[in-house]
N, C-alpha and C positions, 0 to 999 in steps of 0.2 A: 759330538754326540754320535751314537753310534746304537742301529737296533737292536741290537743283543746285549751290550755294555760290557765291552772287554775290557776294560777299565778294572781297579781293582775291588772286590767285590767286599761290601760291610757285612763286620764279621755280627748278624741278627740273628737269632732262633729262631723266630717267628714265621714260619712262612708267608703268611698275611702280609709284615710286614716289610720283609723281603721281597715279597712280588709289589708293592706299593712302592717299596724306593726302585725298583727295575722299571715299574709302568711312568715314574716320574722322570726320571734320568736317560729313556729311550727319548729317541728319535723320532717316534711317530708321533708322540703325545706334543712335543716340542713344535714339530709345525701342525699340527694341530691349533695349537693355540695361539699362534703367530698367525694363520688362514683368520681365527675367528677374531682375533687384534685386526687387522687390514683391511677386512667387512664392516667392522666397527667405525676406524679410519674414514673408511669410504663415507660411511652412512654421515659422518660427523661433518664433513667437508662439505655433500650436496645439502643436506640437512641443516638448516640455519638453527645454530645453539642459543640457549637460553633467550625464546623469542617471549613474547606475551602469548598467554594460552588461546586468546581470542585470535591471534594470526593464524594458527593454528588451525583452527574452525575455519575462517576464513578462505583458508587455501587448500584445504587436502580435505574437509567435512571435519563433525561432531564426530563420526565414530572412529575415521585415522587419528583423529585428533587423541582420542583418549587412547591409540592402540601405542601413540608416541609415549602419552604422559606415560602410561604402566610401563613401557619396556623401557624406560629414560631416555629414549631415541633424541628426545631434545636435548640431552644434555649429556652425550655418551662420555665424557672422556672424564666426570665426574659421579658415571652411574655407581653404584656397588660393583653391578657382575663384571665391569670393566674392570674397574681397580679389584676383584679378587682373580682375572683374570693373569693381569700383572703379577701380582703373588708367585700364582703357581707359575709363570714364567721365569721368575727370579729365583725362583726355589727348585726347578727341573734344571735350569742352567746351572748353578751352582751345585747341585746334586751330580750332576755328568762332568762339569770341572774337577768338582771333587774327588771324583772316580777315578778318572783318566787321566791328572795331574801325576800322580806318582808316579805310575809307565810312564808317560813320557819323561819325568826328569830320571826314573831307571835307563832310559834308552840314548837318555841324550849321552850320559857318559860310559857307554857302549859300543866296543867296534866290533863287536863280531867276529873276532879273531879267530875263533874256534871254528868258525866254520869247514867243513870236509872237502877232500881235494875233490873226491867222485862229485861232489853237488855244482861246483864251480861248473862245468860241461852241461849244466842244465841251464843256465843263466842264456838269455837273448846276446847280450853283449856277451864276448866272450874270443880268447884269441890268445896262443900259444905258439912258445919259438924257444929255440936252443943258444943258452949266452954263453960266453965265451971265459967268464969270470968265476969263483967258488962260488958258493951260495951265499954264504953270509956279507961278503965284499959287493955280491949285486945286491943285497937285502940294503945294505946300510946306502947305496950309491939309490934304488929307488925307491926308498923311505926319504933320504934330501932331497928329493927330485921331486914329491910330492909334496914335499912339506914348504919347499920353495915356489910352490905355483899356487897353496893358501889353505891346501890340505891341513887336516888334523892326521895324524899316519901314529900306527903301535907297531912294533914286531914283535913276532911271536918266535920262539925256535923250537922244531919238533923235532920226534924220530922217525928217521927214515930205516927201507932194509938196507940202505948202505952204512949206518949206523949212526946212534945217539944224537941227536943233537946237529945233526946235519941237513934238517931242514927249515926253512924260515918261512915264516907267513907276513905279508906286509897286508895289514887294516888301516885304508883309508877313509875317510866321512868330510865330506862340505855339506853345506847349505843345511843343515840342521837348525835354523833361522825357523825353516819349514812348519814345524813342530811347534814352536812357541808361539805362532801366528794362529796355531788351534786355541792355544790359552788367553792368546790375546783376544781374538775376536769374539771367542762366548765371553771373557771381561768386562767388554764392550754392552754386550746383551745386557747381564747384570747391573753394570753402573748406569746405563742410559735407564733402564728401567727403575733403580731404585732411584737416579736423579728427578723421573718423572714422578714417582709417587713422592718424594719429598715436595715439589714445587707444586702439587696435584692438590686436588682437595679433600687426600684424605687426614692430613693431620685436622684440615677445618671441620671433617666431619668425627674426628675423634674427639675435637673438644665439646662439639654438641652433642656426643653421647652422655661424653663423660661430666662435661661440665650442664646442663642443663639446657644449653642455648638453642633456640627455636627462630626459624626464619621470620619476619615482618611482610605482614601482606598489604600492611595499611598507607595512609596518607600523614599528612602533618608535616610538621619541621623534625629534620634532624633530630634538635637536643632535646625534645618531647618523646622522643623512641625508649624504650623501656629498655634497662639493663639485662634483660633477657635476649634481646638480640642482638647484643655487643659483644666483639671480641676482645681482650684486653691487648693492650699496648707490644706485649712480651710475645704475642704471638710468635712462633720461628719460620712461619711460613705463610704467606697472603699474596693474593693480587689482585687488585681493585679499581674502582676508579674513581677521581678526585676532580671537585667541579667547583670551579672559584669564578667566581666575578671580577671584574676590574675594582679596584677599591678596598677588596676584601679578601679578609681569609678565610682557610678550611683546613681542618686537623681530622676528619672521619672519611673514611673512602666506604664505597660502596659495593662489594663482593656478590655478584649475582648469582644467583643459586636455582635450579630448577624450579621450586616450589614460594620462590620470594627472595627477597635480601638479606643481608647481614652486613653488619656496619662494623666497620675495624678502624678501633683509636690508634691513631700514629702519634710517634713519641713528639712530632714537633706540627706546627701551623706551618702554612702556602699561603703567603699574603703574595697578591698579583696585581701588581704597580702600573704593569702595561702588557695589554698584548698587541702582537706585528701581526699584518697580516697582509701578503701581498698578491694580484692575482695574474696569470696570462694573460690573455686578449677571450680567450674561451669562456673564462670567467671561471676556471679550475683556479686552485689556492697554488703559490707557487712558493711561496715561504708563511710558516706562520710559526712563529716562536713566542715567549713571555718570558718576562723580566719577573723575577719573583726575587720575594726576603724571605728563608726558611727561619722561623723562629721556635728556637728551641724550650718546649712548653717544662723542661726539670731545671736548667741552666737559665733559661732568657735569653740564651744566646742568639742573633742574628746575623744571620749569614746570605751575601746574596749570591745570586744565578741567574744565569739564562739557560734558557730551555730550549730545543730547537727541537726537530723532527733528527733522531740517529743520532741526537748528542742529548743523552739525559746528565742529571745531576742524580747526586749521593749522598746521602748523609745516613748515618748511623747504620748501617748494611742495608738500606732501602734506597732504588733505586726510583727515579722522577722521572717519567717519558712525557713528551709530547704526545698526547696522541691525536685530540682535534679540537674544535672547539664550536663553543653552542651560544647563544643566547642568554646574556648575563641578567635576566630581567629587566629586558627596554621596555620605556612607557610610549606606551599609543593612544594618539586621538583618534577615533573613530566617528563616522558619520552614517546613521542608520539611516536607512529609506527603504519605505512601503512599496512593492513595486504593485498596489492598486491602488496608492494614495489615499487609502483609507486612513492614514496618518501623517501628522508634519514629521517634516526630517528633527532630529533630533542625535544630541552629539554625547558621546562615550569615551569614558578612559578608562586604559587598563594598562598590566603590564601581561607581557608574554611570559606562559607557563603562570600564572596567578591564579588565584580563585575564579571561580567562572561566576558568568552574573547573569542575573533573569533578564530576559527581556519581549514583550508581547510580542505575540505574531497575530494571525486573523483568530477573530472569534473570542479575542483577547485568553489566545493560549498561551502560556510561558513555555521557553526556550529557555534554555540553558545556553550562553556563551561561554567557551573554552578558546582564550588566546593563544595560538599554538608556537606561532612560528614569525620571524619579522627579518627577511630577505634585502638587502640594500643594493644587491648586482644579482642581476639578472642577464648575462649575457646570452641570447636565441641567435638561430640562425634561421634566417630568411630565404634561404634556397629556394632555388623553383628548379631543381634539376632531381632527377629520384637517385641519382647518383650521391648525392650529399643531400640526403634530404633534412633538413633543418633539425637538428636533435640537438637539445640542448645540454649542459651538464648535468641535468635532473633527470635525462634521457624522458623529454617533453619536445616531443616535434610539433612545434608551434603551427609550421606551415599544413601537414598533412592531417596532425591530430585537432586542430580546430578545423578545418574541412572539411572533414569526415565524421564530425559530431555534430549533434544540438542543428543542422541547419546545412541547406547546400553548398556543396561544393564552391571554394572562392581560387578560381585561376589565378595566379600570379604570375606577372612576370619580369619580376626584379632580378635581376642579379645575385649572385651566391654573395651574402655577409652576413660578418656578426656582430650585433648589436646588442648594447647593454640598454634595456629596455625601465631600468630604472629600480626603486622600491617596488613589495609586494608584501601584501599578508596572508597569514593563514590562519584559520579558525574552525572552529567546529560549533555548529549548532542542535542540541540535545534536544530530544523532547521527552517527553513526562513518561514513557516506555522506558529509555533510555538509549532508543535508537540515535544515530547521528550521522549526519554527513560533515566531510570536510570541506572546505572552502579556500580556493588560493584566487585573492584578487589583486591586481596589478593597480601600484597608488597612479599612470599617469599612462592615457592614451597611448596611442599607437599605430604606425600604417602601414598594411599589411601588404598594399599593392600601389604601382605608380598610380596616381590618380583614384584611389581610393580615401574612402574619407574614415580619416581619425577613429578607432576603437579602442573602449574601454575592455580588457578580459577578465573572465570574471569563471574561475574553474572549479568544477564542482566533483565529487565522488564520493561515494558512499563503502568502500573498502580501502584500506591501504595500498592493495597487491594491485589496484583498478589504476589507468591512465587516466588524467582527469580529462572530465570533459568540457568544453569551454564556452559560452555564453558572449557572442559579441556585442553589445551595446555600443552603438556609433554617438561618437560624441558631439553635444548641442555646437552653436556659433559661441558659446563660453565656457566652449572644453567642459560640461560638463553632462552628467546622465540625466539630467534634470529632462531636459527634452524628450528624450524617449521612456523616461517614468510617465511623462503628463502624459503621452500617447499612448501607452498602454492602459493607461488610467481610463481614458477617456473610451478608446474601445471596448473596454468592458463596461460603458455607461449605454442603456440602451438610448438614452433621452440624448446624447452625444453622437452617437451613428446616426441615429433619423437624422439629424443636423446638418452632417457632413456630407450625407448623401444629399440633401435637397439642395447644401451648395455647390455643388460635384456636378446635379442636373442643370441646375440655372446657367453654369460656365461653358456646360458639353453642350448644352441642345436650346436650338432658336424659342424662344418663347411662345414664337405664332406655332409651334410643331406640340399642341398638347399629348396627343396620342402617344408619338415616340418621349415623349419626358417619360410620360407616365411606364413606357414600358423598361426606361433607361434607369426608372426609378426602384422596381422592384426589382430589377437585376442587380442593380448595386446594393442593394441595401441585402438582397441573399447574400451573396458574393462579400460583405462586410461581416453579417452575420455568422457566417460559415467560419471565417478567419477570426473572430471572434471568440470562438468554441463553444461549446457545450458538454456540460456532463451526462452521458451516455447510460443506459441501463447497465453497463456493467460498474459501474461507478467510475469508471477513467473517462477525462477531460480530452476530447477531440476537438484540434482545430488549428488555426495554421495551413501551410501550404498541404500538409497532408490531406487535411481534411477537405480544401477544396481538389484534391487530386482523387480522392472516394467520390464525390458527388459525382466528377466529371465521369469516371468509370461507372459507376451504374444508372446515371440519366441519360449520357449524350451516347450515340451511338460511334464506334471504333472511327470509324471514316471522318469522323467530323471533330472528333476530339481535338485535334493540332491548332484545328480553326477559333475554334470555342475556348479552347483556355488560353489563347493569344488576345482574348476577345474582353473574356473573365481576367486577366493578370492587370490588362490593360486598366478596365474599369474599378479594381480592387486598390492600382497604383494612385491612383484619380481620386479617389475615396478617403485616402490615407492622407495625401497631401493635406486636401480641406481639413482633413483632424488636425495635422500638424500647423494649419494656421488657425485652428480652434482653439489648440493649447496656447500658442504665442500671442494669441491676443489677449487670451486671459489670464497671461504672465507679464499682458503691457509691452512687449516684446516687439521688434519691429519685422514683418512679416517675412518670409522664407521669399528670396531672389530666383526667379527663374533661371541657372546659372549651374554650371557643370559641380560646383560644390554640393549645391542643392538636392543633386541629380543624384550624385556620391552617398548622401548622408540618407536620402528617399530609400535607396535600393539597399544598401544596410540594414536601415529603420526594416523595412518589408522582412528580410530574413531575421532578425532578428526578434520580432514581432510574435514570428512563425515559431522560434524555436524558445521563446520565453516559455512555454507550457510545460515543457521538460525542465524548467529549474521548480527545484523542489521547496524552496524558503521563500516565504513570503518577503524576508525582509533580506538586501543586501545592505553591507558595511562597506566602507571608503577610507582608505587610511588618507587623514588630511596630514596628521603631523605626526611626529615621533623624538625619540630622543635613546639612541642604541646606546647600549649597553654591552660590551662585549666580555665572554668568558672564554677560560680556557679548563680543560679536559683533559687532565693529566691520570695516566695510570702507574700507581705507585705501585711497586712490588718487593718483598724481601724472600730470594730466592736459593735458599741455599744450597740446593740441589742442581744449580746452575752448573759450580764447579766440577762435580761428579759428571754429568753430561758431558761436560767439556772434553775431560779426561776419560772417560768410555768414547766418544766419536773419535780420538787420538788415538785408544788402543785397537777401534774399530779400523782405522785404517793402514795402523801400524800390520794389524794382523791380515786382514784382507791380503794385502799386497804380499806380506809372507807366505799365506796359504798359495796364492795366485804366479807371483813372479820369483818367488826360492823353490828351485829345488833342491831339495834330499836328494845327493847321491854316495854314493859307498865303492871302495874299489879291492878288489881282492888278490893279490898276488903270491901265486904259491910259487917255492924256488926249494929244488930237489938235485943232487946230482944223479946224475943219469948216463952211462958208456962216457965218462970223463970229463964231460959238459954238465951244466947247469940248465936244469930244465925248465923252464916260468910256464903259467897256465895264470890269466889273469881273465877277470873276470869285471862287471860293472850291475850295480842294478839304481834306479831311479825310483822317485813316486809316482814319476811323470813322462810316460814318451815321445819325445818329442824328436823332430828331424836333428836339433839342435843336437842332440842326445848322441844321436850315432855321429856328427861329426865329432864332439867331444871325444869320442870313443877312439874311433879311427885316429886320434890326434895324441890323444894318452897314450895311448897302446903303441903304436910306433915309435914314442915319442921315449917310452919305458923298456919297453924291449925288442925296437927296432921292428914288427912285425905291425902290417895293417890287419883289420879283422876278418880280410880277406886272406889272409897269407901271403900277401905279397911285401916286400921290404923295404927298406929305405934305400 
């Protein structure tokens, strides 16, 4: 390309549209529109494509959110003004190819023969000496001489004033390679571009002009989707993805599109026999492949495969990738519990990804349960060093991110490993707004520190883009939550605090000491009260260690604070016990052992207690049993644009390397007799100057007529 297009010029009347193919076929318009592809690029790469419109919201507000959806920012590489952007690149390249193709195949079988003895003396290279031979005998001796070191060489014979015919021109040319590496490489431009738009979604979005098809916003099964948002079988270009369960098969892929999906019939069924799936020590997937039968839905024919991650299968020009896999619809037992006991536990099934199911919360409000997710390896890392600080493959730092939420800070001091901490589930509970939070809870204890006691986690968050945050519940003497449900159950009973306080005084203080009971009495039962919580004028629930950290700030004076909630922690520890032998007696239960275990599960219970105000669900779920189901995630594609790409990144680098590492050079040798000698004047020009260049020079020239470019000789 070039800004003025010396190229050959269309023979148009029009000057309109003679300045329209000039402005398309220049140079400036060209990167122009390659600047405004690369901004696109960028924006598509940081920019997460085809998200849900609500992450959206989520992460950047309502009004980026809508500034994405109008400019297609979510889905740039599918928008219109992208693919019309392409267009006119394919159309400016091929306009300037088309220009400038002629010259050059005029030039390539061009030496320049004609060129003038005076012009020769203007050339950089350049160098003259007197031979010893006629003219025409050195003409023919360095025309072989060039043609033998890989020259292309003409001669030419002129008149001289010594007369007719007696003088010769020798036109040499290499690397003329140079020159096809311009055609090569805008090639390149054209065929990667036009392979992009064939693979691209614009022929998907030419059938939906033309054929009527409109994207799917809704829910349901598959084969309940209306022939309106089908693509037929014969499509020549899709890429989708394909989601089969173990057991079963799938013959529709799913094409995500800005505004919704569309569903594209493949000519044959993916029945999936078995999937592999193996993992590191990390709990990262380290192979996972599937066994499949493609069965051919015109013939019957079945044919099997495996699938691997870089080795897909083929059939009918559709190729079969790996690409990951999900949840084939495992069924779950679930075990719901009131964390204020205001209900029996009560047990649940479902499967993940299923319909969601009602279920009361306080004030007999319905919930909506959404089964999300069902985890069978959970490998965390346990670090206590901030150098490896425990992140796990869901980049979920167990150690630092449950310490730094929901409740204070828990020193550790174990050792760097990783441990597979077992089953997890995830869910979501809706309420009648249709707000939700998410839920990831762990099916089986866990010890986060030497000598700490057994915890259940139980993670909460109410955005996708949010770290969850985690809920420790220490587990009873029968591994289970049951014990710190009763106990929170019971502190929020006021007729249950009076209780435990008066047995908290009868153990702390001598009987004959009325006065100090009594005063040991009202202090514990504030101090219970306090951690108990209360709903505040602004309508938010204060209470927990916060809340006894507010009182301590505005009654006790600075100086004495250290003394006084050493005093209060003490007597709140004391208070809590007696609860916890309140609950166990009226679970029949045989009473809590004064004993470092005891002490473990005391001082958990305590944070715990504190930071329960911050879970937002009345009710938690417990996965008792399960029964997985595993899928695989295959993305099918018929790409035929694939080959053109190919063969444009070939020509791209065929030409590159042309433009870059051949030069064009040209060598001129005029031969005159002159006082009874033959007179040469040779000359050299290049595309390119290089150091290489002059020694070339220096090397020919001496080499042709014994003369360096210096004047000095062999």
């Amino acid at each position: 390309m070039s800004d003025n297009t010396l190229g050959v010029s269309p023979p148009i009347r029009s000057q309109a549209v003679r300045a329209s193919v000039e402005l398309l076929s220049s140079m400036r318009f060209a990167i122009a529109l390659l600047t405004v592809i690369c901004i696109a690029s960028v924006i598509g790469t940081v920019l997460k494509q085809h998200e849900p419109a609500v992450n959206y919201v989520n992460q950047f507000g309502p009004f980026w959110a809508e500034v994405f959806a109008a400019l297609k920012l979510n889905a740039v590489y599918s928008a219109w003004w992208f693919l019309v952007i392409l267009a006119f690149l394919v159309t400016s390249t091929s306009l300037c190819i088309a220009r400038n193709t002629p010259k050059i195949i005029a030039d390539w079988g061009n030496y320049k023969e004609n060129i003038r003895e005076k012009n020769l003396g203007a050339f950089h290279h350049k160098a003259q000496a007197s031979l010893s031979g006629d003219s025409a005998s050195e003409a023919q001796r360095i025309g072989q001489m060039l043609a033998g070191g890989g020259w292309k060489v003409k001669l030419q014979q002129r008149d001289t004033p010594a007369g007719p015919g007696t003088g010769w021109m020798v036109a040499a040319k290499a690397g003329s390679a140079n020159k096809l590496g311009y055609i090569a490489a805008h090639s390149a431009i054209v065929l990667v571009c036009i392979g992009g738009l064939l693979d691209g979604d614009l022929i998907v979005r030419a059938q939906m002009w033309l054929n009527g098809k409109t994207t799917y916003n809704g829910g349901g099964l598959i084969s309940q989707v209306p022939a309106d948002h089908r693509l037929s079988a014969r499509n020549p270009t899709f890429r989708g993805n394909l989601v089969v369960a173990e057991g079963s098969r799938a013959g529709t892929a799913i094409l995500s599109q800005s505004d919704g999906i569309l569903l594209q019939e493949l000519p044959f069924n993916v029945e999936l026999k078995k999937f592999i799936v193996e993992y590191y020590s990390t709990g990262m997937p380290k192979l996972f492949a599937s066994d499949v039968v493609i069965h051919d839905k015109e013939t019957g024919a079945e044919v099997p495969a495996r699938i691997e991650v870089n080795h897909p299968a083929s059939y009918k020009g559709i190729e079969i990738y790996q690409s990951s896999f999900d949840d084939g619809g495992s069924s779950v037992t679930l075990q719901g519990k009131s964390l204020l006991g205001a209900a029996k536990p009560f047990e649940l099934k479902g499967t993940i990804g299923g319909a969601a199911q009602s279920v009361q919360g306080e004030e007999k409000q319905e919930l909506m349960l959404e089964l999300t997710a069902l985890r069978l390896i959970n490998v965390e890392n346990f670090a206590n060093d901030d150098a490896g600080a425990g992140v796990d493959v869901r980049k979920v730092d167990l150690r630092h991110s449950i310490d730094a939420r929901l409740g204070a800070a828990n020193k550790t001091v174990s050792t760097k490993e990783l441990r597979n901490v077992g089953p997890s589930i995830s869910y979501k509970l809706r309420d009648a707004s249709g707000q939700a939070f998410e839920y990831h809870n762990y099916m089986l204890p866990m010890v986060m520190e030497e000598g700490g006691a057994p915890i259940f986690l139980m993670g909460v968050r109410q955005n996708p883009i949010d770290p969850l945050r985690y809920l420790r519940v220490p587990a009873d003497t029968q591994d289970s939550t049951d014990g710190f449900l009763a106990m929170y159950a019971a502190l929020n009973d006021p007729a249950a605090r009076e209780q435990a306080v008066r047995r908290y005084v009868v153990r702390a203080v001598d009987s004959q000491r009325a006065d100090l009971a009594e005063q040991l009495t009202q202090s514990a039962a504030r101090a219970l009260t306090l951690f108990a919580g209360s709903v505040g004028d602004d309508g938010q629930r204060m209470g927990g260690l916060p809340a006894i950290a507010q009182f301590m700030e505005t009654n006790v004076p600075q100086a004495e604070r250290e003394r006084a909630s050493q005093v209060l922690i003490h007597i709140l520890s004391g208070t809590l016990f007696e609860l916890a032998q309140m609950t166990r007696e009226r679970a029949a239960l045989a009473p809590l052992e004064p004993n470092e275990q005891t002490q473990a599960f005391m001082s958990q219970a305590l944070r715990a207690l504190s930071d329960v105000q911050f879970y937002p669900a009345p009710l938690v779920f417990e996965l008792t049993d399960f029964k997985q189901v595993q899928a695989s995630v295959f993305e099918v594609a018929r790409a035929p644009g694939k080959n053109i790409v190919y063969l444009g990144c070939a020509f791209l680098i065929l030409g590159v390397f042309a433009m870059l590492y051949v030069r064009e050079r040209r060598i001129w040798v005029w031969l005159a007799p002159r006082d009874g000698q033959t007179h040469a004047t040779m000359a050299l020009s290049t595309n390119r100057k290089t150091m290489d260049g002059d020694v070339e020079f220096a090397q020919i020239s001496e080499k042709l007529i014994g003369v360096r470019p210096d004047g000095s000789t062999a």
